[in-house]
N, C-alpha and C positions, 0 to 999 in steps of 0.2 A: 739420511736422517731428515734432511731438508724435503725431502719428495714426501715422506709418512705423514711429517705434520702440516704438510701443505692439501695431502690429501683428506686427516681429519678435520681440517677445518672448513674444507667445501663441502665435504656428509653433514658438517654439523649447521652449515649455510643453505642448505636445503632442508636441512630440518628445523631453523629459525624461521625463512621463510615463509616452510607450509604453517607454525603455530602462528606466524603474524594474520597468514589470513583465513585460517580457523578465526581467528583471535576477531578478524577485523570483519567478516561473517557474521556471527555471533552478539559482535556492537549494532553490527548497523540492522540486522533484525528485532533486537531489542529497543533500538531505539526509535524506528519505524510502526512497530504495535504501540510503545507509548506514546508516538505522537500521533496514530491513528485511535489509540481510544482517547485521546484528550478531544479530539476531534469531532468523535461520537459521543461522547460525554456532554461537550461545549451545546452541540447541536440538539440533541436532545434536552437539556435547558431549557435552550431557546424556545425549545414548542413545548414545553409545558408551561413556561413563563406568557408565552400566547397564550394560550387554549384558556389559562389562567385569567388574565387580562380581557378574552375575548369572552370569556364565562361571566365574568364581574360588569363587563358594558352591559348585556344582556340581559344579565339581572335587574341592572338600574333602568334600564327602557323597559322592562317588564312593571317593576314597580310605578313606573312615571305614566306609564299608558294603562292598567289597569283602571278602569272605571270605579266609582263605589254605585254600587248596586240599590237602590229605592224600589219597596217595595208599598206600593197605595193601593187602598182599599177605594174602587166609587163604588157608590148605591143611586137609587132614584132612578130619575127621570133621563136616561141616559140609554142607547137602544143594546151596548152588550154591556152590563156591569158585570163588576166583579174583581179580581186582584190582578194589577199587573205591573213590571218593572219598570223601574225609569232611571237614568242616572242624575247626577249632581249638576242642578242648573234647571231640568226642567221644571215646566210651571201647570199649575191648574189648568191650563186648554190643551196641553200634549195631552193629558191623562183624559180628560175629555173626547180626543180624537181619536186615541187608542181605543178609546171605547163605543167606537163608533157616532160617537156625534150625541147628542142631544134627540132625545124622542123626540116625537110632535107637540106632547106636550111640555117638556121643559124648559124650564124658566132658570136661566142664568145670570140674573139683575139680582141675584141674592146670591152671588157666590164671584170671588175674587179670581176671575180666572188668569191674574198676573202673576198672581200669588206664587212663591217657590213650593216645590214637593218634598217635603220629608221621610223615611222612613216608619213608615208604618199607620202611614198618615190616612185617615176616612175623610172621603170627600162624598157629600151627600146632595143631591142636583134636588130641588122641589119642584113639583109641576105646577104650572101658569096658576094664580090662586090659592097658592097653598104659603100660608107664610111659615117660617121659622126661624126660632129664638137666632141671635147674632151669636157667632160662634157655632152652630149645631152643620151649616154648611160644609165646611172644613174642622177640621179636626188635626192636632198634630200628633205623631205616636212621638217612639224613643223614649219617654221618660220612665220604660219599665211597664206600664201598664198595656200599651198599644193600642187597639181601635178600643177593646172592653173598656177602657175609662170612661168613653165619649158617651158609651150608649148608656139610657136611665132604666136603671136594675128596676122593675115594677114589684120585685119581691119586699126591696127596699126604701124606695123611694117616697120622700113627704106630700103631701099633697101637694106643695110648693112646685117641688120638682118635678109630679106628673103634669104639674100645668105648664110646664116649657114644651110640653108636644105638641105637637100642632093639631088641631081641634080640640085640646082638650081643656074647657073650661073648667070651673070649680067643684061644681055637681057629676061631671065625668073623674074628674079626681077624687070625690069621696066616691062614686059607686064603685069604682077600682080598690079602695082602699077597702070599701066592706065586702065585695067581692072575696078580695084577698084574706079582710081575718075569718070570711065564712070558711075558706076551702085550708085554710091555714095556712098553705103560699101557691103561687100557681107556679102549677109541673114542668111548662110549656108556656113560651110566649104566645102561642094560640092558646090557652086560656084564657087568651084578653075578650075572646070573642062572645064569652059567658056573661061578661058585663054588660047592662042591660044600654044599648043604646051602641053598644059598640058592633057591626057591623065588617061583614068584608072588606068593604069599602073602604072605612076608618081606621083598619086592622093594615091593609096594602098601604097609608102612608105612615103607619108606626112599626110595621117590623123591623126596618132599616133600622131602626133609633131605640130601640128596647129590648133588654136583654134578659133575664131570670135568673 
């Protein structure tokens, strides 16, 4: 009797046994993928919280080094005119150099070359003897209108107003003005050329400054 249950209790001690380390198999597999995807979890955090962090510096250096962009109009007596960019800081002689310098005949004793550049800004150079009204040098844009504000609309303008041109006296201001109510308005800023007295000549230092 003694022999039977000595023997089932060693069948049943091998069969304890093998479920302990099924059992104890089983623990440490599951508990090795949880602590490997916490792992992989944790880690991948970390570099999205980079990526994240290293995306937001890069924006704000992107923003802090972005220039603001100026865009100036010269005219005259200047050997390439025409529109070119500038950023925040520069002055009337960059936009000068850009533009290759000063003709031969350009006269820069009428215009502020320390002056800052603005946005939209006309900067008009007059050549040696040629004078113009204080402010017609420079011009600032931005306020909505742009360089069209600076220039004197000849469809509209009083006789007052055609006399801030340069050559044009008071007798050139009415022939413009009766000019104007003969044709009813001119078409074309070369219309000015119709008025009697006005010339090629006189015409090459008012296109810059007059508009239709």
């Amino acid at each position: 009797m003694n022999g039977q249950i000595a023997e089932f209790w060693q069948r049943k001690k091998k069969l304890l046994a093998g479920a302990a380390v099924i059992i104890g198999v089983i623990f440490f597999f599951f508990y090795y993928r949880a602590d490997e995807d916490a792992a992989v979890k944790n880690e991948n955090e970390q570099w999205t919280q980079g990526t994240e962090t290293m995306q937001s510096v890069t924006d704000q250096q992107s923003e802090k080094e972005e220039p603001l962009i100026l865009k100036v109009d010269i005219k005259g007596a200047v050997k390439k005119p025409g529109v070119y960019e500038f950023t925040q800081g520069d002055r009337v002689t960059d936009v000068i150099g850009l533009a290759g310098g000063l003709s031969a005949d350009g006269d820069s004793t009428q215009v502020n070359m320390a002056q800052l550049v603005e946005d939209e800004m006309v900067i008009y150079i007059p050549k040696v003897g040629e004078e113009v009204q204080a402010g017609q040098a420079t011009s600032a844009g931005g306020d909505g209108g742009g360089a069209a504000e600076s220039l004197i609309n000849i469809n509209k303008a009083t006789l007052e107003e055609l006399q801030e041109l340069p050559g044009i006296g008071p007798s050139k201001a009415a022939a413009i003005i009766a000019k104007r109510d003969e044709l009813g308005s001119f078409k074309t800023i070369e219309d000015l050329k119709l008025v009697s007295g006005i010339g090629d000549k006189t015409f090459e230092k008012l296109k810059d400054l007059i508009s239709d």
